[in-house]
N, C-alpha and C positions, 0 to 999 in steps of 0.2 A: 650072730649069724642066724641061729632061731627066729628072734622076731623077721628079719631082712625076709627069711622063706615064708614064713605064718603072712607075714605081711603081701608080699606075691600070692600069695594062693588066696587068700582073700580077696583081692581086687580084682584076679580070673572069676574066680564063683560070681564076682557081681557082674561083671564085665557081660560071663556069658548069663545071669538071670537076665539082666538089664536087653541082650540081643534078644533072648527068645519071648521076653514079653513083646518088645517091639518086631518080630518077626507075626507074635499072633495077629497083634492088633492092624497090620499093614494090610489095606486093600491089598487085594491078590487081582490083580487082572488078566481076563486071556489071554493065552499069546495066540496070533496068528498062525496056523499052520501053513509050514512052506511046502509044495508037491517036490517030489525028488525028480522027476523030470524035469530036465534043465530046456529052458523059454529060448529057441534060437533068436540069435541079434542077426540075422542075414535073413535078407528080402527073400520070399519066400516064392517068388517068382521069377527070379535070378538062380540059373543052374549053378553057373559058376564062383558068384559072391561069398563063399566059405572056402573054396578048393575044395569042393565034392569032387 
């Protein structure tokens, strides 16, 4: 049962060295930021086209 645990915990330690090198090493690229105003999809020359 010892080895079965030693053995798990070993392969997490690599598991996560192995993520966090390939976390450095990954291009990081910008993300896009989105505005929190929401874009209306109704014609904006139509009073009635949303139910204003």
């Amino acid at each position: 049962m010892k080895i079965a645990i030693r053995t798990l915990a070993v392969a997490l330690a690599l598991t996560g060295a192995v993520a966090s090198a390939h976390t450095r090493t990954a291009d990081v690229k910008p993300t896009r930021t989105t505005s929190i105003i929401p874009v209306p999809a109704c014609p904006p020359d139509d009073p009635n086209a949303c139910g204003l």
